[in-house]
VEXNUMI-974347 format. One line per 8 residues: number of its first residue (from 1); for each residue y, z, x of C-alpha. Coordinates in steps of 0.25 Angstrom, whole numbers. Example, Ala and Ser with C-alpha at 12.3 -4.5 7.8 and 13.67 -1.06 7.14 Angstrom:
2
1> -18,31,49 | -4,29,55
! end
This chain:
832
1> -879,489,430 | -887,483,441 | -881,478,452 | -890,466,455 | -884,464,469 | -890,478,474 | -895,475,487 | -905,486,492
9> -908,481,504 | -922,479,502 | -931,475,515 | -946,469,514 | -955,476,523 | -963,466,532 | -976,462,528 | -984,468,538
17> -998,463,532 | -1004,475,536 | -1001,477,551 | -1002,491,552 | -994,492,565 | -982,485,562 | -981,491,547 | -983,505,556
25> -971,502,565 | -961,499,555 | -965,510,545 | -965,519,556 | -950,515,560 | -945,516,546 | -950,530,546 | -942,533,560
33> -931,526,550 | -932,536,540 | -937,527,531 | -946,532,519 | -959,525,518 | -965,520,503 | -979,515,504 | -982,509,490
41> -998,507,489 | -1008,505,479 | -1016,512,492 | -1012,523,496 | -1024,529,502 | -1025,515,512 | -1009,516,514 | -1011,530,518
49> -1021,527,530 | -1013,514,533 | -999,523,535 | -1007,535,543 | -1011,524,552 | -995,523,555 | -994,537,553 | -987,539,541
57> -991,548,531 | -986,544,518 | -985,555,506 | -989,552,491 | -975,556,486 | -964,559,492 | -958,573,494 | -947,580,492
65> -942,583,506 | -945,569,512 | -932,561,513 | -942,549,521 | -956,547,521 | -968,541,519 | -973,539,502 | -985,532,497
73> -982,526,483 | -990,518,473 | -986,504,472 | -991,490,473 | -978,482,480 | -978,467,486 | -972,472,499 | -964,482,504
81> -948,484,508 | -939,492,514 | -924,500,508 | -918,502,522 | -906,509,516 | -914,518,507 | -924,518,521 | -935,516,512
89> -947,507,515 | -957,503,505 | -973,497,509 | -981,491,503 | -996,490,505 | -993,475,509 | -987,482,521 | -998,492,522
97> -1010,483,521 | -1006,469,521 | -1008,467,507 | -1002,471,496 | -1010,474,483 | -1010,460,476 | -1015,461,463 | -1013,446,458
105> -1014,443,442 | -1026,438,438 | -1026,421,435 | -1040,415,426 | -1042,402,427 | -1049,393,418 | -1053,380,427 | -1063,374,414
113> -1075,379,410 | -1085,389,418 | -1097,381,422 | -1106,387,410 | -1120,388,418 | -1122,380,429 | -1137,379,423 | -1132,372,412
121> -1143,360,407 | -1139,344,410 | -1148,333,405 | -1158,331,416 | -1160,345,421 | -1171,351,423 | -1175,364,412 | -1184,374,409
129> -1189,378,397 | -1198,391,397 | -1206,388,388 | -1208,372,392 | -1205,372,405 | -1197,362,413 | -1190,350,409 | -1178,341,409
137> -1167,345,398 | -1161,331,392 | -1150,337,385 | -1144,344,372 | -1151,336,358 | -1147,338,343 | -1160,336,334 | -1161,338,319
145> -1172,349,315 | -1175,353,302 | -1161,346,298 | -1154,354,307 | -1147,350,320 | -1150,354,332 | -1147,356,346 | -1159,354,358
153> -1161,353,373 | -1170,341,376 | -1181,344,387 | -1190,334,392 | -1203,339,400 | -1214,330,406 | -1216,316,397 | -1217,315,386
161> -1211,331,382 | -1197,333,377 | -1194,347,371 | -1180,348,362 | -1177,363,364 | -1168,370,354 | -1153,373,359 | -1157,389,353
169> -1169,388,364 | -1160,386,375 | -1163,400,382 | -1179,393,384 | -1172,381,393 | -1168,385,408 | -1161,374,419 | -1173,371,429
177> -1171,377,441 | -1179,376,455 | -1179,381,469 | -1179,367,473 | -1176,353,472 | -1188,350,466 | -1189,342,452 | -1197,350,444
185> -1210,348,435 | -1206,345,420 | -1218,351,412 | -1225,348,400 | -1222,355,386 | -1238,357,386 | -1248,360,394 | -1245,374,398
193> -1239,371,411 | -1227,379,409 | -1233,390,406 | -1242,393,417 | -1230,389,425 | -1222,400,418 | -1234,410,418 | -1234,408,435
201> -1218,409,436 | -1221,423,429 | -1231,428,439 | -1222,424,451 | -1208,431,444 | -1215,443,442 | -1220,442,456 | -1207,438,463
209> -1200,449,453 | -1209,460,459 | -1203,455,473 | -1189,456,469 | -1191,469,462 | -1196,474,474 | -1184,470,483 | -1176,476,472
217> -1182,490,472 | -1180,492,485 | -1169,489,487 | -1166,500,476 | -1175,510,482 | -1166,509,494 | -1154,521,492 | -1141,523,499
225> -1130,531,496 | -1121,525,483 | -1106,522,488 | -1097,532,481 | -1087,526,472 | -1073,519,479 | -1064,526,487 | -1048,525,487
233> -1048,517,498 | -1059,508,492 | -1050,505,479 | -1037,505,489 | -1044,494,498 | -1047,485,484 | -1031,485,482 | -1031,477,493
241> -1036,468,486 | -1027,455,484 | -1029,450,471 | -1035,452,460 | -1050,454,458 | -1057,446,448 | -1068,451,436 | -1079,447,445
249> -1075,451,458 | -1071,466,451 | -1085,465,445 | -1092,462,459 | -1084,474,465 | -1088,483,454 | -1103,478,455 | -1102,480,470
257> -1098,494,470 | -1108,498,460 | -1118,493,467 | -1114,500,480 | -1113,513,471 | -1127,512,468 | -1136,521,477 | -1147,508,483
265> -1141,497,491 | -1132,486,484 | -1136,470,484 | -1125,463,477 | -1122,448,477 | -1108,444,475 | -1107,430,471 | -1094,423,468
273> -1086,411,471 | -1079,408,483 | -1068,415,484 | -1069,424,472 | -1067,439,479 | -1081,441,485 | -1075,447,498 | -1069,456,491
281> -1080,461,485 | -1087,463,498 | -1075,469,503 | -1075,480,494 | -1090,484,495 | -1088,483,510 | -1076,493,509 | -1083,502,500
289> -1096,502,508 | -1086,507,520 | -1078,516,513 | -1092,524,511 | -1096,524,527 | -1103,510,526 | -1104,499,534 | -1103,483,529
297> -1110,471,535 | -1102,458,532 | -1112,448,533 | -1107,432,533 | -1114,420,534 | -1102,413,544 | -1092,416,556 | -1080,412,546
305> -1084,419,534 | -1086,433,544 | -1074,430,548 | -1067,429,535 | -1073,441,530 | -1070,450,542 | -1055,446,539 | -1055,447,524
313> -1064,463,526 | -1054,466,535 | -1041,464,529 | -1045,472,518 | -1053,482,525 | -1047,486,538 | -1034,491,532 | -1043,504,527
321> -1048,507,539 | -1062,498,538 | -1068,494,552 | -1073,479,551 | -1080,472,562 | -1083,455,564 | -1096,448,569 | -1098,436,570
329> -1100,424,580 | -1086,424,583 | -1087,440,588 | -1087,443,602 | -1099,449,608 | -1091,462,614 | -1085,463,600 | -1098,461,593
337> -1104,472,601 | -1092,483,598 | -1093,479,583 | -1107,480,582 | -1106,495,590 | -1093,497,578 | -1104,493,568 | -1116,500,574
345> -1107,514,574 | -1101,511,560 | -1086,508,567 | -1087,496,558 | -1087,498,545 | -1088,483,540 | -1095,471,549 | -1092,457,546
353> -1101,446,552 | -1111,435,553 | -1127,436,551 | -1126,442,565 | -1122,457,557 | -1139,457,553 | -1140,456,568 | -1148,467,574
361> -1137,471,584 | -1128,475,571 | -1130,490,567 | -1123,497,557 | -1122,512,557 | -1120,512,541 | -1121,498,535 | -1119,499,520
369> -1114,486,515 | -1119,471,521 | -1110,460,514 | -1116,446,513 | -1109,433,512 | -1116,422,508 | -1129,428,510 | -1135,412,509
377> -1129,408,522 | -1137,418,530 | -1152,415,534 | -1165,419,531 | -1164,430,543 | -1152,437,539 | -1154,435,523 | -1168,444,526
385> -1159,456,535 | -1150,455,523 | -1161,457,512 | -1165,470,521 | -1152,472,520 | -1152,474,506 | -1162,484,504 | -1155,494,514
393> -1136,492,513 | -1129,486,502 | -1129,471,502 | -1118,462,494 | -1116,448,494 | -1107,438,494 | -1109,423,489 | -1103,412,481
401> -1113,404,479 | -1128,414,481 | -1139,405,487 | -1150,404,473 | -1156,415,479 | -1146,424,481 | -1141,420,465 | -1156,422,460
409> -1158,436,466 | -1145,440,460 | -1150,435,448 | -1161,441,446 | -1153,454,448 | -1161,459,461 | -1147,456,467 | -1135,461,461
417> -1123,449,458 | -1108,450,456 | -1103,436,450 | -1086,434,455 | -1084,422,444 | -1071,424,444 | -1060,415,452 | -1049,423,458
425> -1034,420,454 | -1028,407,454 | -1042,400,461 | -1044,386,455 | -1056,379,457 | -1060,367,467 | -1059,355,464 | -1073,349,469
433> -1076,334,472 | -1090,330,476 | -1089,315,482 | -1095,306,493 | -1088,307,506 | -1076,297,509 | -1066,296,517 | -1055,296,507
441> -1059,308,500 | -1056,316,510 | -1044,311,516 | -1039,313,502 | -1043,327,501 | -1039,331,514 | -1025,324,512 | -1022,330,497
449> -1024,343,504 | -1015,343,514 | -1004,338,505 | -1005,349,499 | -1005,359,512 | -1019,363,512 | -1029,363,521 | -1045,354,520
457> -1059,361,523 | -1067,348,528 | -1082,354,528 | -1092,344,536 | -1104,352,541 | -1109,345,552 | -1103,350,568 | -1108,339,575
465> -1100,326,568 | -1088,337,562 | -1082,331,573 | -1082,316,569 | -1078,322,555 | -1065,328,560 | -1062,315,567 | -1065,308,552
473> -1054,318,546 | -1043,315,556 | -1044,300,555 | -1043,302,538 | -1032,314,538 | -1026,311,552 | -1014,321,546 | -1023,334,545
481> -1026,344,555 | -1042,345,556 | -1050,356,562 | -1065,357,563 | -1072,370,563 | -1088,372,565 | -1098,383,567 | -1102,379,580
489> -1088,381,584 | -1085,393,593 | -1073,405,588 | -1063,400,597 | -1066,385,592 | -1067,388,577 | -1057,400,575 | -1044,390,578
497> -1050,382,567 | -1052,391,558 | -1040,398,559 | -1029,384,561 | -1036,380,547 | -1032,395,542 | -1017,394,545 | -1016,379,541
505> -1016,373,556 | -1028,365,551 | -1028,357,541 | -1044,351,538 | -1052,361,543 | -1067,353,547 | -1078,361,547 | -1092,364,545
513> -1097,374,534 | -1092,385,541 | -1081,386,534 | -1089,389,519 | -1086,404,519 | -1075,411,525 | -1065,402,525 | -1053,405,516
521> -1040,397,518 | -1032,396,504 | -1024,383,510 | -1037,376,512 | -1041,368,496 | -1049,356,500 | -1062,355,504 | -1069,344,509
529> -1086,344,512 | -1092,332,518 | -1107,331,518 | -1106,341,506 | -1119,336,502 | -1126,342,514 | -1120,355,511 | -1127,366,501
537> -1121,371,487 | -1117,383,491 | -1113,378,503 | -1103,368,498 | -1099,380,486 | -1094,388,498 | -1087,377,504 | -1079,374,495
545> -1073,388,492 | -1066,387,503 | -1055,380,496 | -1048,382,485 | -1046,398,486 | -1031,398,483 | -1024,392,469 | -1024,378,477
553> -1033,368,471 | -1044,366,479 | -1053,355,483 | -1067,351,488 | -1074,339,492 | -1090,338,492 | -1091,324,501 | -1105,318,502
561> -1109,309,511 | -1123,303,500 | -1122,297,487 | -1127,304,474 | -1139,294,470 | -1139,280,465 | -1135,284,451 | -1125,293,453
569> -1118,288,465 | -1104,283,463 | -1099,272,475 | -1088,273,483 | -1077,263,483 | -1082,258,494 | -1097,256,491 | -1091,248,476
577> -1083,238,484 | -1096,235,494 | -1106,233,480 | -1094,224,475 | -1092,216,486 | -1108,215,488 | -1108,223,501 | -1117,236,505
585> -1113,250,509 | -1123,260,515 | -1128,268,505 | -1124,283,508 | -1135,293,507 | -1140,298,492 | -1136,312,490 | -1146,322,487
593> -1147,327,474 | -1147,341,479 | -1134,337,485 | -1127,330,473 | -1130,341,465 | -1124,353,476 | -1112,344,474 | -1112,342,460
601> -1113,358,457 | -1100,361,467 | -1092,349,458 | -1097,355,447 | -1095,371,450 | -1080,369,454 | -1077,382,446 | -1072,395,450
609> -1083,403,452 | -1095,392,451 | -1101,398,463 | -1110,405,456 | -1113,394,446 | -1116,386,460 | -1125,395,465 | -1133,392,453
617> -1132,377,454 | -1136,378,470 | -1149,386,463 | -1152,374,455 | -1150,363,463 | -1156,368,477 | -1164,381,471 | -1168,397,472
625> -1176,394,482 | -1185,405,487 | -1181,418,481 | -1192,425,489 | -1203,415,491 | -1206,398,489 | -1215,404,478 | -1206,407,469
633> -1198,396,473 | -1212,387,467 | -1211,395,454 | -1196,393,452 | -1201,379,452 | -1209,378,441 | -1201,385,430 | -1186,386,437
641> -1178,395,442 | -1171,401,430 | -1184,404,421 | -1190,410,436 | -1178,418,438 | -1180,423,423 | -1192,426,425 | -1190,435,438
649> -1179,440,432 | -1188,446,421 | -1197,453,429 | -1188,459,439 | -1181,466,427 | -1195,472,422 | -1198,477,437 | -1185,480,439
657> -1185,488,427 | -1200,496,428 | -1203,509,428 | -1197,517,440 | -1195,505,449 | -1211,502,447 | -1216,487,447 | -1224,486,434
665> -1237,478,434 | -1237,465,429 | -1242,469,416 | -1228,476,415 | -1219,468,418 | -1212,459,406 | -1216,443,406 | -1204,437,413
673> -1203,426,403 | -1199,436,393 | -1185,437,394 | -1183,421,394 | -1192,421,379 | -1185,414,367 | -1179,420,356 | -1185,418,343
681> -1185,402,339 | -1177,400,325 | -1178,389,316 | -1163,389,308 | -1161,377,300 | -1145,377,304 | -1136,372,314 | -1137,380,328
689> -1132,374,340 | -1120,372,349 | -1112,358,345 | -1109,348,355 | -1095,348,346 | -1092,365,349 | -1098,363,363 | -1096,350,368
697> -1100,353,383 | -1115,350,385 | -1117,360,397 | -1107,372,388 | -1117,369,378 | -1129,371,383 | -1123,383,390 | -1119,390,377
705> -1134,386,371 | -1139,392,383 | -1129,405,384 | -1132,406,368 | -1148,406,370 | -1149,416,380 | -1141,425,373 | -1152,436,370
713> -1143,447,364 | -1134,445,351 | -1123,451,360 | -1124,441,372 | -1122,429,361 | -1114,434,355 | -1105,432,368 | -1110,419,371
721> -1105,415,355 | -1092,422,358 | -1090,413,370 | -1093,400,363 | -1083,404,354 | -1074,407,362 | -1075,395,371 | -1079,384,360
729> -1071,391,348 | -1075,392,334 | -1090,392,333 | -1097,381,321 | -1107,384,312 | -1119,379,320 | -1116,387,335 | -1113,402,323
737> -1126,398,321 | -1133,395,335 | -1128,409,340 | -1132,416,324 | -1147,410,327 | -1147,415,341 | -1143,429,337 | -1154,429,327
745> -1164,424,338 | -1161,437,347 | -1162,447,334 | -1175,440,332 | -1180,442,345 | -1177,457,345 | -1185,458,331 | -1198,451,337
753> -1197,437,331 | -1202,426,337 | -1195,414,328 | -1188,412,316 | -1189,401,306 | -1177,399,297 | -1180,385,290 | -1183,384,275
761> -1175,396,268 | -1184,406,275 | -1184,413,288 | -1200,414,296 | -1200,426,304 | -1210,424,316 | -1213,434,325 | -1216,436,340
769> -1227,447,335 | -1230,448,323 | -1238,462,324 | -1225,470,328 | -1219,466,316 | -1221,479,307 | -1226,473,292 | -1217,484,286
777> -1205,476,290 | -1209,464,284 | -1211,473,272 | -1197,479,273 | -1191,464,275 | -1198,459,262 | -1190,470,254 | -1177,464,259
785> -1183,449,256 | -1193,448,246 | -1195,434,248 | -1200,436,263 | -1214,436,266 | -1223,436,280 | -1234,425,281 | -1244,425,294
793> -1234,418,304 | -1220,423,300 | -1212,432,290 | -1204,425,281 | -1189,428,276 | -1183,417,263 | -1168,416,264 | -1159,408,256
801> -1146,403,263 | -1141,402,278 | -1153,402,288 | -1148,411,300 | -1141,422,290 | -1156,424,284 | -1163,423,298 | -1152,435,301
809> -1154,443,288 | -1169,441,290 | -1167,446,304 | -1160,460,299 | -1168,464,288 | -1181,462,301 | -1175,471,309 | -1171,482,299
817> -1185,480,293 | -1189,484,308 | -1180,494,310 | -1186,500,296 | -1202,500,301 | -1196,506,313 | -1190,517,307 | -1200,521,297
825> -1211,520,310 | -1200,532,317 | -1200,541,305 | -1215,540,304 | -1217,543,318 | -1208,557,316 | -1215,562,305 | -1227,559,312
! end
């Protein structure tokens, strides 16, 4: 039996969180000791290095003959211990590294619904439809036609025009976009303005296409030598890693690698929400590029994030031997100049730093890899050295919410893109109020806070009244411990600051926006931005992700010092008791549009992984922008910025894909417009649409019409129905139908018809052209229903009974009468 008061004497080892010389001391007296040494890894090529570092050379197996030694094992423990009577002593890589291998299960939460598109259509937003031009959509209407209900998207254009478009012609409606704030011209629905407007947009996007192309090609035509596959100490140094990797960060690494694989420079954006494992993506490419001889240039847009990123590449890196060097204003000028002699002679293998890294007095002996964060932070001069950059070393980059630019060029797919949608383990989202500024919201915050044992980022961006502010905090928390931090501050002012708020010395730390990137304190959950209204989107996106990254609820506070407008403002308490007691109250500045709607997009994009969604609503409130010149910023004016991106899109895939990388003339080159052409137009006298009673959610609604019209392969709806299903349940008759005429729409469009006419027990057949149309299949189609016939317009096909069922039979009799023609036309040719 087991005697359950056996006492082996069991010893922990300290944790000596990776201090080589200590670990090397002890192990080297439990070896005088006659101790035999068992190091369980899940890396025993890095163990290895590490122990001959202390001079101990460590054996797979043990032998025989050795009665004390030193044996590497496989194993993954917590820590290790020591049997002083057996004189055995176990380590663990938490010993070795100062990290064991964490490998923590994998949580998935479900904080509401994802934000479906953050171009989903409201009443009062402006759209473009390509064949009308632009108007303003007034909402979803059900009309009778023909006895049937049906569902449409109410558009007015200049007075007196309204067009009622067909829920089935959704995929012809677009959200208006612009690169500015400019209200757009609504057009006429005759005249012919559109389309000369739309005939000029196709001119310029095969222009600016040809441009794009030709940035594209030669950064292709520019060769290097393909990194070879991972090495042991590659796959030993992820181990490290500790925690789990999510689908979108393995998919991002995986992207990464191929990419650096292939034989021409890589140009890669990673975008990804705060906090979602970026870095660790950066910090695997980097180790790769070194581990083939390269060297890597860190690029950071601020002191405190070059900082943050020298610790985090050194923690993981300098345990296998990787030579790292910092530089950044805080550097000393004598260490500035032995770095930059490391760098220049290829003794460091990875530089971290400012802008001042494109500096002419950086050389690198063999710079393979430049990392960017936040690449929309750096100016005009350094984003130019960056994009020559680009044609010559592998570029990847980091961002959580792209600048428009940035996003468009990644869609367009003359950058690469990796999307990290996923949060990481037990993150929850943050709680994000948008109010006016008032005295009593924050001492609330602040106090609720440090109840709690937390800690407050306080964001005013100003230096000359922070100050005053400071002086304003302590009259309201007298109780808390404030430190104000600032730019302008020199290293010995601002590194006690930084680092008292660190260990929990300080508990409001007051700053400027300094503290946007690099900054990660787990302890630290509430946020609070005054004047958030002057602040940018992105800006403000970034800000608030330095709270909430632990399984803490979080919170952040937008405080604006303006109101709304006269309609939307809501009074203080204050300003209700002045009206009621007849007195005034200084009316506080008005809020600029622009301004309400950056705050209203971070209330509304509180989500785990909304930064990317943001960076699309930063596109539509402020704009693209000038991608490379104001004129097509004047072209995405008139026709938007998603039927202008479509177009470019278009005809960079028929450059792209020409004849032995040669630019075809414009006679060659595909219309544009073609891939955004409708599908047939049916007429089916049944039911098809998406109910208000399946779907009940106006914007979800929309979003599935929208996801359900664009579909242009019967495999792609068939996983938008699927998904419907699955979220909205069982489906009724009239969405069966919706998607059953949609599929007969893409099978029509493969067979050359222009638009199908099922009322009145008869199916029309019109065609796009007419001529292509072999008479020997009408022929072949009459023998299947004799009381078909053709006319001069259209052929026609009788049916008895359900509408779509004959549209689909009709449908398969075509194509096997086409399939027939086309098979007596082959036998002919071989006898020939």
């Amino acid at each position: 039996a087991l005697n359950r008061d056996l006492d082996i004497q069991a010893i922990s080892l300290e944790p000596y969180r990776g201090r080589a010389e200590a670990l090397a001391l002890t192990l080297k007296n439990y070896r005088e000791q006659g101790f035999t040494l068992v190091f369980t890894t899940d890396q025993p090529n890095r163990a290895k290095t590490v122990l001959a570092g202390a001079e101990i050379f460590a054996e797979v197996e043990a032998q025989e003959n050795h009665s004390a030694g030193a044996y590497l094992a496989q194993g993954n423990l917590g820590g290790g211990f020591v049997l002083p009577v057996q004189k055995l002593a176990v380590v663990s890589d938490a010993e070795l590294f100062g990290v064991a291998r964490l490998k923590l299960p994998q949580r998935r939460f479900m904080e509401g619904a994802p934000v479906a598109t953050v171009l989903d259509l409201k009443p009062g937003d402006y759209v473009v439809h390509i064949n009308f031009g632009i108007g303003i959509f007034r909402g979803l209407t059900k009309r009778t036609v023909d006895g049937f209900e049906k569902e449409f998207l109410f558009v007015e254009y200049q007075a007196p025009d309204k067009l009622f478009v067909p829920a089935d012609q959704l995929d012809r409606i677009q959200k208006y976009l612009n690169p500015g704030d400019a209200t757009p011209k609504l057009n006429r629905l005759s005249g012919g303005e559109w389309q000369r407007t739309i005939a000029k947009a196709k001119e310029d996007a095969k222009a600016f296409a040809r441009d794009l192309v030709k940035l594209y090609a030669q950064r292709k035509q520019v060769a290097r030598p393909p990194y070879g596959p991972d090495t042991p100490f590659q796959s030993e140094m992820e181990d490290t890693f500790p925690w789990v990797e999510t689908r979108g960060q393995l998919q991002a690494i995986r992207d990464t690698k191929g990419d650096m694989e292939e034989p021409y420079p890589m140009d890669r954006l990673v975008c990804g929400d705060v906090g979602f494992g970026k870095t660790e993506v950066a910090i695997r490419a980097a180790f790769k590029a070194v581990q083939a001889g390269r060297q890597v240039a860190v690029l950071c847009p601020t002191t405190i994030l070059s900082e943050q990123h020298f610790n985090n590449f050194s923690e993981r890196l300098q345990p296998f031997g990787t030579k790292l060097g910092l530089i950044n204003r805080f550097t000393h000028a004598d260490h500035r100049r032995e770095i930059t002699e490391d760098v220049k002679k290829g003794k460091v293998e990875i530089l971290v730093g400012t802008h001042s890294l494109l500096g002419k007095g950086i050389s690198f002996k063999h710079l393979g890899l430049v990392i960017i964060d936040e690449e929309q932070k750096f100016g005009v001069k350094q984003k130019e050295m960056l994009k020559q950059l680009r044609t010559e070393v592998d570029v990847l980059t980091l961002s959580a919410t792209p600048i428009p630019r940035t996003l468009s060029m990644a869609l367009m797919d003359i950058r690469q893109m990796s999307l990290i949608n996923d949060p990481p383990p037990g993150r929850l989202p943050i709680r994000t109020y948008v109010r006016p500024y008032a005295a009593e919201i924050v001492r609330e915050a602040i106090l609720r806070e440090l109840a709690r044992g937390g800690q407050v980022f306080y964001v005013y961006n100003r230096v000359e009244s922070i100050g005053h502010v400071a002086e304003k905090l302590k009259k309201l928390v007298p109780m808390a411990r404030i430190g104000v931090g600032h730019g302008q501050m020199t290293e010995k002012e601002l590194e006690p600051i930084m680092v008292g708020f660190i260990k929990g010395d300080i508990d409001v730390l007051l700053s400027t926006t300094i503290i946007e990137n690099g900054i990660d304190i787990s302890n630290a959950n509430t946020l609070i931005v005054e004047n958030a209204d002057r602040l940018g989107l992105a800006q403000l996106y970034q800000l608030r992700g330095r709270v909430g990254r632990s399984d803490r609820q979080a919170y952040a506070y937008f405080l604006y010092s303006g109101v709304a407008d006269a309609t939307t403002n809501i009074p203080t308490v204050m300003e209700a008791n002045l009206a009621a007691a007849g007195g005034t109250k200084k009316r506080r500045p008005t809020l600029s549009e622009g301004a309400l709607a950056r705050l209203q997009a971070l209330q509304e994009f509180s989500t785990l992984g909304s930064g990317y969604s943001l960076a699309f609503r930063d596109l539509q409130i402020r704009g693209a922008g000038e991608l490379i010149g104001a004129k097509q910023s004047g072209t995405m004016m008139t026709v938007g910025y998603e039927l202008y991106t479509e177009l470019i899109n278009e005809a960079v895939a028929t450059l792209k894909n020409s004849v032995d990388g040669e630019l075809p003339s414009d006679a060659d080159v595909r219309d544009p417009l073609a891939s955004v052409e409708p599908l047939p137009a049916f007429e089916v006298p049944v039911i098809a649409l998406l109910p208000d009673n399946y779907i009940r959610d106006h914007s979800q609604r929309l979003y599935y019409y929208q996801q359900m019209m664009s579909a242009r392969t019967e495999g792609r709806l068939g996983e938008v129905q699927a998904e419907v299903e699955d979220r909205y349940g069982h489906q009724p008759t009239q969405v069966h139908n919706a998607f059953a005429i949609m599929a007969l729409r893409i099978r029509a469009r493969d067979l050359g018809i222009e638009k199908i006419d099922a009322r009145q027990g008869r199916v029309s057949v019109s065609f796009k052209d007419r001529s292509t149309v072999p008479p020997r299949a009408f022929s072949i189609m009459g023998h299947k229903n004799r009381d078909c016939y053709v006319t001069r317009e259209a052929f026609i096909w009788p049916f008895r009974g359900e509408p779509i069922q004959a549209i689909d039979k009709m449908l398969a009799v075509f194509a096997e009468a086409l399939e027939e023609v086309e098979q007596d036309r082959r036998e002919l040719s071989s006898r020939m």
